[in-house]
TORMIPA-103148 format. One record per residue (C-alpha): residue in one letter; x, y, z. Coordinates in steps of 0.05 Angstrom, whole numbers, plus 5000, padded with zeros to 4 digits. Example, Ala and Ser with C-alpha at 12.3 -4.5 7.8 and 13.67 -1.06 7.14 Angstrom:
residues 2
{a,{5246,4910,5156}}
{s,{5273,4979,5143}}
This chain:
residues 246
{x,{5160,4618,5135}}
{x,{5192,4678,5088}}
{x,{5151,4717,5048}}
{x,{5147,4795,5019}}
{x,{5092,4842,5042}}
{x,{5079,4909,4984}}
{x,{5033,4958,4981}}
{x,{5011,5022,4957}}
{x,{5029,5016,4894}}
{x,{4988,5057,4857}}
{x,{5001,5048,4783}}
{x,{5076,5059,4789}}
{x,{5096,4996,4747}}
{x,{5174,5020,4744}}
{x,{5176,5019,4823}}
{x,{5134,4950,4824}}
{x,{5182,4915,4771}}
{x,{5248,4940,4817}}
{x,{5207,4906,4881}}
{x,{5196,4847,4846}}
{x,{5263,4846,4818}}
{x,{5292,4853,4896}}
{x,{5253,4806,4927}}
{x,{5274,4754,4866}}
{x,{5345,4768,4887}}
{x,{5329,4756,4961}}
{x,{5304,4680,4941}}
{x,{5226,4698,4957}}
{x,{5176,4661,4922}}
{x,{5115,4682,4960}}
{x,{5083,4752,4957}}
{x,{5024,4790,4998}}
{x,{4997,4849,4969}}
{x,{4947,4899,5008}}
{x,{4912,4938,4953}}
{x,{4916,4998,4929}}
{x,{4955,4975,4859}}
{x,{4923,5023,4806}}
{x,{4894,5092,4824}}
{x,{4944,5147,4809}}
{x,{4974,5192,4759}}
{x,{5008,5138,4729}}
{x,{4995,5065,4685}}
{x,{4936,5032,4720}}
{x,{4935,4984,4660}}
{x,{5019,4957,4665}}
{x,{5012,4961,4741}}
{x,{4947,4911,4740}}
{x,{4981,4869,4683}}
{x,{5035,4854,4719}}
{x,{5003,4844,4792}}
{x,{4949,4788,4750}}
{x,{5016,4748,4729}}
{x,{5049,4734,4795}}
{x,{5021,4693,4848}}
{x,{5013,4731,4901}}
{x,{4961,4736,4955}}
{x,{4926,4796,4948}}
{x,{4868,4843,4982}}
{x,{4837,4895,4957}}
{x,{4846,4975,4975}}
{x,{4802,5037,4979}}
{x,{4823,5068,4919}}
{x,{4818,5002,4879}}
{x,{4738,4998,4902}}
{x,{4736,5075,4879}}
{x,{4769,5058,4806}}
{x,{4715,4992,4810}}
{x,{4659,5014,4843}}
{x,{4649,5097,4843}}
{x,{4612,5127,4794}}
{x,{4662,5170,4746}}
{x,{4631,5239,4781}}
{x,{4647,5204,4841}}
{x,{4722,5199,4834}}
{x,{4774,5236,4845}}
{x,{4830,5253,4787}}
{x,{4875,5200,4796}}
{x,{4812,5153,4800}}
{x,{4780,5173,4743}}
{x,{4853,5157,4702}}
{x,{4860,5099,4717}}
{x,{4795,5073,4699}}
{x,{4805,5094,4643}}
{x,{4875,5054,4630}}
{x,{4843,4988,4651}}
{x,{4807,4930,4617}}
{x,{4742,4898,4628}}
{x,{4780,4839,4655}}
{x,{4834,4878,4699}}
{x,{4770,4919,4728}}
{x,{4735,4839,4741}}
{x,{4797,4823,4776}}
{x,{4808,4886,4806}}
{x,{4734,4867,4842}}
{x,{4736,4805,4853}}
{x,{4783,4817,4905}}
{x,{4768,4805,4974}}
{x,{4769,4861,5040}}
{x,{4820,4812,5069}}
{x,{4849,4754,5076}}
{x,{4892,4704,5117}}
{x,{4959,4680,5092}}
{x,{4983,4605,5112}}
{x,{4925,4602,5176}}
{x,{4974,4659,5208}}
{x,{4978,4721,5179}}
{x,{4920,4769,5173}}
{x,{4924,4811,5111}}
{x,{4885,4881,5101}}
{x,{4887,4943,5065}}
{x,{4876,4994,5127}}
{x,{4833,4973,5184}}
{x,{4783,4900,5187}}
{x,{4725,4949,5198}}
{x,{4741,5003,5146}}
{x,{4787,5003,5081}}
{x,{4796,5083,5090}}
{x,{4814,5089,5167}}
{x,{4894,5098,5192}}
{x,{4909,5039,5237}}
{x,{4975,5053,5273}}
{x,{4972,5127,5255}}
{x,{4928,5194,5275}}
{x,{4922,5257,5256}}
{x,{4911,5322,5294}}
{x,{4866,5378,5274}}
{x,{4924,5415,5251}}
{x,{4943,5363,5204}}
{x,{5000,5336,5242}}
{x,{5013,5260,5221}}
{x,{5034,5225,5285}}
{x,{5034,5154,5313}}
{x,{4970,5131,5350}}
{x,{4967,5105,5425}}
{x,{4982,5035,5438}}
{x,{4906,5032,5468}}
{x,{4875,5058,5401}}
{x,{4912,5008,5361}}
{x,{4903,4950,5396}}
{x,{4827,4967,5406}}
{x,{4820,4949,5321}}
{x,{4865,4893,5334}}
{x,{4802,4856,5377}}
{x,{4777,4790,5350}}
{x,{4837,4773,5312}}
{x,{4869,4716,5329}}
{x,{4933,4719,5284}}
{x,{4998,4728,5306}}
{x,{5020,4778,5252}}
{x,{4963,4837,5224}}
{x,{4993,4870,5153}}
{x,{4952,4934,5137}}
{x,{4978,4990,5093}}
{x,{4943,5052,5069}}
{x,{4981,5107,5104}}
{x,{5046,5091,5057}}
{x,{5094,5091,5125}}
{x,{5137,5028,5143}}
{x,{5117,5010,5203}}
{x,{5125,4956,5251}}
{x,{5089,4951,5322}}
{x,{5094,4894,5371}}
{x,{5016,4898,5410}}
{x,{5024,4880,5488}}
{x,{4993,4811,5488}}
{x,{5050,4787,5441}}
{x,{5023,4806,5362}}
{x,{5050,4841,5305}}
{x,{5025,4887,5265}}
{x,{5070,4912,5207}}
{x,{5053,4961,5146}}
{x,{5111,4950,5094}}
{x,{5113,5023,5066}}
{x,{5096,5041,4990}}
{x,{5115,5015,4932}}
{x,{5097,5067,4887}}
{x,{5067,5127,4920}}
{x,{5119,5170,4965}}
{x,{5080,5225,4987}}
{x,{5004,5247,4985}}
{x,{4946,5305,5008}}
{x,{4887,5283,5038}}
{x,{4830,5315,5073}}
{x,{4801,5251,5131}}
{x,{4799,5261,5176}}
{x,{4830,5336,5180}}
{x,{4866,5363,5119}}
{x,{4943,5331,5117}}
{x,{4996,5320,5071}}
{x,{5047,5254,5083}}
{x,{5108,5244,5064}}
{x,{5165,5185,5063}}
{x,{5224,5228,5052}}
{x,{5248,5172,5005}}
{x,{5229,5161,4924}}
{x,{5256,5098,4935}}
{x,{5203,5038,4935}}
{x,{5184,5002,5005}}
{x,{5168,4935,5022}}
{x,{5177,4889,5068}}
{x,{5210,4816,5079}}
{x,{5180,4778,5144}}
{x,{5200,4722,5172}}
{x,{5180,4672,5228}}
{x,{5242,4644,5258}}
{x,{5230,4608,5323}}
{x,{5158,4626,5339}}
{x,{5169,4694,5329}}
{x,{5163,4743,5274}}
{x,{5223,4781,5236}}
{x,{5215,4838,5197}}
{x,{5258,4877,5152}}
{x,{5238,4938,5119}}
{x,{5272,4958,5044}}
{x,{5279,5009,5007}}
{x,{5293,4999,4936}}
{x,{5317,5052,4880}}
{x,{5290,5047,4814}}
{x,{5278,5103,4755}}
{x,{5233,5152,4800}}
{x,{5249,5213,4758}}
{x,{5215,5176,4701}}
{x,{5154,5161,4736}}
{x,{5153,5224,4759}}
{x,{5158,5255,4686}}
{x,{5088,5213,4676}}
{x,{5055,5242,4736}}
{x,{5073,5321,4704}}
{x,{5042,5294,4636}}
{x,{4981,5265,4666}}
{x,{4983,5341,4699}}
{x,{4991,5316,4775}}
{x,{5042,5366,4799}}
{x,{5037,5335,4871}}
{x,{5052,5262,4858}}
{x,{5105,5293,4818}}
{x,{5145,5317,4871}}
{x,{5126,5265,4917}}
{x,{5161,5211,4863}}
{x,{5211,5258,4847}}
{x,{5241,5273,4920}}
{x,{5199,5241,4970}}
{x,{5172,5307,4994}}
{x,{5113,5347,4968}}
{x,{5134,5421,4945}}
């Protein structure tokens, strides 16, 4: 089994088309997707468009259930764009997703955590806004009950591979289109990849045991980063931009 796991990619359609380009050139066929494809500062509508004509399995994220389901007073900026951008029929689809899924009877696909779609699984944060990995304990603790081998989550936008202690992986493939963000759960924090590049992943099961290799893929960045400035977003501009937030 070979397959692609993507994220995150939060209306950037230039970053998603370079993906989907690399993983064409790698001789993948199959594709997982873990939500979050439309909210952002960007083109909700191209980004959806293009997710609705592959055949991928896909889940559905926080901020697409904010873009769905919030009221408009209820969202935030980047929320309230995007719902804008998309159709009555991208919005269906966009719904009609599930929480999660499982891929081939093995892998078990989420956005961020099987009891929340908003909740950091393999990261923490401090009071003082420090990003930093989580224990072992606490990540393994929202790992009980499932009985896959391999867990995909992504949220956090970090590529991130952890091997739990009774044999299970759990991998989060990075971003595709979102290198940087503020947010205020559960303390105030900023995050960011270092990298404009778009993340995903390519996993593997060779031998009973799973393979994973993170990529990072260049693509026109400075361009996407021009939208975010027009659509007045000064942070996801210099996230796309650099990698950072300045």
């Amino acid at each position: 089994m070979r397959f692609a796991a993507l994220g995150c990619v939060h209306g950037n359609y230039l970053a998603l088309e370079a993906v989907l380009a690399d993983i064409k050139t790698q001789g993948i066929t199959e594709i997982v997707n873990l939500g979050d494809m439309v909210s952002g500062p960007l083109d909700a509508n191209r980004t959806a468009g293009i997710m609705m004509g592959i055949n991928a399995t896909c889940v559905r994220g926080n901020h697409d259930r904010y873009v769905t389901d919030w009221t408009l007073d209820e969202m935030y900026p980047s929320d309230r764009l995007a719902h804008s951008q998309l159709t009555a029929a991208q919005m269906e689809w966009l719904r009609a997703l599930p929480f999660s899924a499982i891929y081939r009877d093995e892998v078990y696909c989420v956005h961020a955590t099987p009891d929340d779609d908003n909740t950091y699984w393999m990261e923490a944060v401090t009071p003082e806004g420090v990003v930093h990995m989580a224990d072992i304990e606490s990540i393994e603790a929202k790992a009980a009950g499932i009985a896959e081998s391999l867990i995909l989550c992504a949220h956090t936008h970090i590529a991130r591979s952890v091997r739990l202690r009774d044999g299970r992986m759990i991998v989060n493939p990075g971003s595709v289109g979102g290198p940087g963000y503020r947010d205020v759960a559960p303390y105030p924090h900023t995050l960011e990849v270092g990298t404009p590049n778009a993340c995903y992943a390519i996993i593997e099961k060779r031998e009973g045991r799973w393979d994973v290799t993170f990529r990072q893929v260049p693509y026109d960045h400075e361009a996407m980063a021009a939208l975010a400035r027009k659509n007045e977003s000064l942070a996801w501009a210099s996230a796309l931009a650099t990698g950072w937030i300045r």
